[in-house]
C-alpha positions in Angstrom: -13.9 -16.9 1.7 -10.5 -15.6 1.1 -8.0 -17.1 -1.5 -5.4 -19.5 -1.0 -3.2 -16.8 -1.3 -4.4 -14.6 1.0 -5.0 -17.3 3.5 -1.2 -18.2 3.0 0.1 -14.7 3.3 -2.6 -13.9 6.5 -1.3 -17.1 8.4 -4.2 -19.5 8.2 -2.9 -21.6 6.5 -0.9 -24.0 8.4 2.9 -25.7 7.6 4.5 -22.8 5.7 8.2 -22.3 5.8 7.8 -18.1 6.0 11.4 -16.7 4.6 10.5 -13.0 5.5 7.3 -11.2 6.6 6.2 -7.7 7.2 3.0 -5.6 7.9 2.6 -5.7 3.6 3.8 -8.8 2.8 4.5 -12.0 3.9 7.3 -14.2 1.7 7.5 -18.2 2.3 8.8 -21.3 -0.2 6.8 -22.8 -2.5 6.2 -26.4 -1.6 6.2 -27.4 -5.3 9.4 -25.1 -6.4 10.7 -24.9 -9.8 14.1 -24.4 -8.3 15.5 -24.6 -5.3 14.6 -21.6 -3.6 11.6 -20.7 -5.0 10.3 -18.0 -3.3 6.1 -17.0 -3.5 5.6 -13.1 -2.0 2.2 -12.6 -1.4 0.7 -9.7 -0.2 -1.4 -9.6 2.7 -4.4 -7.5 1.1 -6.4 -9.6 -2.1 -5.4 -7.9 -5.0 -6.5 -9.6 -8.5 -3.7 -7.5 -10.6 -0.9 -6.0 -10.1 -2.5 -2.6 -10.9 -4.8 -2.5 -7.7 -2.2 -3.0 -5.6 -1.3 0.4 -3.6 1.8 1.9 -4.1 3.0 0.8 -0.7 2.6 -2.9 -0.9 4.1 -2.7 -5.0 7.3 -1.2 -3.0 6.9 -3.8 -0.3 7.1 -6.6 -3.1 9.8 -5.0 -5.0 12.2 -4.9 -2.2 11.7 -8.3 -0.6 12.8 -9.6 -4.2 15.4 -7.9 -3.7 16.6 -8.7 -0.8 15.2 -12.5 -1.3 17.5 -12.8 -4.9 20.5 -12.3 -2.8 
C-alpha cells in the first residue's frame, strides 16, 4: 500500500484542492494549514528522504516553491 502522500500526490485520494501539478510533482493545500496558504508538494515517486529523491524531481520541488511563494 502506498503512503498517504503518495496516494495524495498520484490522485487517489479524493477532495484535494490541487494548486499546480506536473509529471514530478503534484502541489495542493493542506486541509489543516498553518497559514493561509499552506502549500504541501509532494512528489509523485515514494521517496523516504530528501536524499533519494533524483535530481529531477529535487529541481521539480524547488521551482514549484518558487513559483508557489509568489
Amino acid at each position: 500500500m502506498e503512503c498517504l502522500g503518495c496516494r495524495i500526490a498520484n490522485g487517489t485520494e479524493s477532495g484535494l484542492n490541487i494548486v499546480y501539478e506536473n509529471a514530478r510533482i503534484t502541489c495542493v493545500l493542506d486541509i489543516d494549514p498553518f497559514n493561509e496558504g499552506h502549500t504541501l508538494i509532494l512528489p509523485k515517486r515514494h521517496v523516504l528522504d530528501l536524499d533519494e529523491m533524483d535530481a529531477e524531481t529535487a529541481h521539480a520541488v524547488t521551482d514549484a516553491a518558487r513559483l508557489l511563494s509568489r
